[in-house]
C-alpha positions as protocol buffer text, in pm:
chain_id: "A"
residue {
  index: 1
  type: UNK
  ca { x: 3572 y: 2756 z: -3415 }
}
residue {
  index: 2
  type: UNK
  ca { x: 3642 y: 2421 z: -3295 }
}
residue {
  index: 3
  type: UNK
  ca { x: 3366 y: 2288 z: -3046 }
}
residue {
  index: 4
  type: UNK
  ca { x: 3382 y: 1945 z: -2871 }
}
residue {
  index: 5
  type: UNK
  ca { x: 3079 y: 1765 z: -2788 }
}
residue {
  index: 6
  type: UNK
  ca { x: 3072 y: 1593 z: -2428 }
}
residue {
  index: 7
  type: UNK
  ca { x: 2823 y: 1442 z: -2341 }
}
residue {
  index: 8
  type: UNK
  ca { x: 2666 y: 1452 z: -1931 }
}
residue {
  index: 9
  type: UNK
  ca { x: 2464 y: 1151 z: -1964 }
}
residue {
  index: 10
  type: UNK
  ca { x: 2561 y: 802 z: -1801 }
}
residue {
  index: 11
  type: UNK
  ca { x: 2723 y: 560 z: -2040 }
}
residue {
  index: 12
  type: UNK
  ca { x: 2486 y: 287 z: -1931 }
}
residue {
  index: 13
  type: UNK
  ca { x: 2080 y: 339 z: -1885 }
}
residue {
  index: 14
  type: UNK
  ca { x: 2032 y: 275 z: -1519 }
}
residue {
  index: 15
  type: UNK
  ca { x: 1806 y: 55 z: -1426 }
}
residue {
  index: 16
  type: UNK
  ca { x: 1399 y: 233 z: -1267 }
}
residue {
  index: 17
  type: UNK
  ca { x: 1343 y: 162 z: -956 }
}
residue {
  index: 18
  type: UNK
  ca { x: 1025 y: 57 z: -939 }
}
residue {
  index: 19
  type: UNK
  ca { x: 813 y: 119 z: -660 }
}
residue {
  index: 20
  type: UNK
  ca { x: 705 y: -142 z: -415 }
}
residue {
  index: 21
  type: UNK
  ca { x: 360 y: -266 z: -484 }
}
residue {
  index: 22
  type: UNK
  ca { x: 168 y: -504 z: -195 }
}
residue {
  index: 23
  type: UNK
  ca { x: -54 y: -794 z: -306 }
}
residue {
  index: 24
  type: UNK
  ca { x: -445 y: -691 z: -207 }
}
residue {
  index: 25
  type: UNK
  ca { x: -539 y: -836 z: 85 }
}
residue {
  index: 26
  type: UNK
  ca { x: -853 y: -1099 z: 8 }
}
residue {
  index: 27
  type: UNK
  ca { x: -1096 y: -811 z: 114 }
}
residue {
  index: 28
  type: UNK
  ca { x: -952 y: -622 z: -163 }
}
residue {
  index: 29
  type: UNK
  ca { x: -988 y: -879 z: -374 }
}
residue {
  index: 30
  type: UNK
  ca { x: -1354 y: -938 z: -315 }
}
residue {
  index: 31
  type: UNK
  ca { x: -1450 y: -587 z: -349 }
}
residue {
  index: 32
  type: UNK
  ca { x: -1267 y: -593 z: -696 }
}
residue {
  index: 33
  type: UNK
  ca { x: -1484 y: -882 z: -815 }
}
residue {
  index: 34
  type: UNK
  ca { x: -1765 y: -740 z: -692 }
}
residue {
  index: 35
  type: UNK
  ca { x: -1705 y: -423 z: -881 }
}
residue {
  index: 36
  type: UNK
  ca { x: -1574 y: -581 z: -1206 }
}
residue {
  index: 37
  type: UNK
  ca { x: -1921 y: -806 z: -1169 }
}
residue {
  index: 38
  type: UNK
  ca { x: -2145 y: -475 z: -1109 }
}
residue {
  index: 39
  type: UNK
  ca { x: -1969 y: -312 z: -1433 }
}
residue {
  index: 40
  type: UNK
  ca { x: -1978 y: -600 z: -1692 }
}
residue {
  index: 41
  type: UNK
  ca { x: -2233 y: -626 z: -1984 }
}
residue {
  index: 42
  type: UNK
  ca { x: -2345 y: -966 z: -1919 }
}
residue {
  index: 43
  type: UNK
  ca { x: -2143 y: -1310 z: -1769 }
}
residue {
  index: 44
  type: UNK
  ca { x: -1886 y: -1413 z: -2053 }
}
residue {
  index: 45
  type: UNK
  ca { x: -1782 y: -1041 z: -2061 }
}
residue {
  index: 46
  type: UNK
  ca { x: -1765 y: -1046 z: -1661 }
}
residue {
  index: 47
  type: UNK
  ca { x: -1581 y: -1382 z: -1682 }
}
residue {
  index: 48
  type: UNK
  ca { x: -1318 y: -1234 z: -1950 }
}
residue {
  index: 49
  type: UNK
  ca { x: -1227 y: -926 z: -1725 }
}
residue {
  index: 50
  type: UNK
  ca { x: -1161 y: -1104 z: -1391 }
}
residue {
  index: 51
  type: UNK
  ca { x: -992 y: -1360 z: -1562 }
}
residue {
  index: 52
  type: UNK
  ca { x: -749 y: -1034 z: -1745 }
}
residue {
  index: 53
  type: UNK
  ca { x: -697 y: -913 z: -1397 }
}
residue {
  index: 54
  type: UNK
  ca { x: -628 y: -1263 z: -1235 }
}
residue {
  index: 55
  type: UNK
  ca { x: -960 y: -1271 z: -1020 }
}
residue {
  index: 56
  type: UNK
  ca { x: -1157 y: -1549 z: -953 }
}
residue {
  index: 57
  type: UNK
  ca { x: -1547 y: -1518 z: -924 }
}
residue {
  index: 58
  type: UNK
  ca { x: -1516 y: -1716 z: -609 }
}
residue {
  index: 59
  type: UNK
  ca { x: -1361 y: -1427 z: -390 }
}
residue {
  index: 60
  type: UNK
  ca { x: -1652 y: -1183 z: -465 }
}
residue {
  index: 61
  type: UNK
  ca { x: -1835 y: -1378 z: -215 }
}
residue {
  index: 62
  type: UNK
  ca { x: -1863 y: -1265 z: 92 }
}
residue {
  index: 63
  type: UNK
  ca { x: -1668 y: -1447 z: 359 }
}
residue {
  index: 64
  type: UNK
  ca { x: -1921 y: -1659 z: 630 }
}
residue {
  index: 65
  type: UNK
  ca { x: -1908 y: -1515 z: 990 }
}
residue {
  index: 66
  type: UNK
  ca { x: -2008 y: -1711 z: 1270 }
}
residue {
  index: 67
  type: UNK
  ca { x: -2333 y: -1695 z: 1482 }
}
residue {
  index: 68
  type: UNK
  ca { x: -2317 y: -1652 z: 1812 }
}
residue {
  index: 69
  type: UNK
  ca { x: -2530 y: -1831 z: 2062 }
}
């Protein structure tokens, strides 16, 4: 019995699409330092995980409003 192989697969890999991701907005941001600060076991391990997720202590403070008169 003679049996070919063909094959159904592309000759090239196509490339993923990958799905479109926004940038959080700086209220995001501040709630993710916030949370990052509330779960870390003291400051240098606090200061290691924002800096792995590109966070700055800075935006986990909250952001002055004005008084009103």
């Amino acid at each position: 019995m003679n049996t070919t192989h063909t094959s159904t697969a592309p000759s090239q890999n196509p490339r993923p699409v990958l799905p479109y991701t926004e940038e959080p907005d700086p209220e995001q941001r501040r709630r993710a330092v916030r949370a990052v600060a509330s779960a870390a076991l003291d400051a240098k391990d606090c200061a290691e995980l924002l800096e792995a997720l590109g966070l700055a202590p800075e935006e986990g403070r909250p952001v002055p409003t004005q008084r009103t008169r």
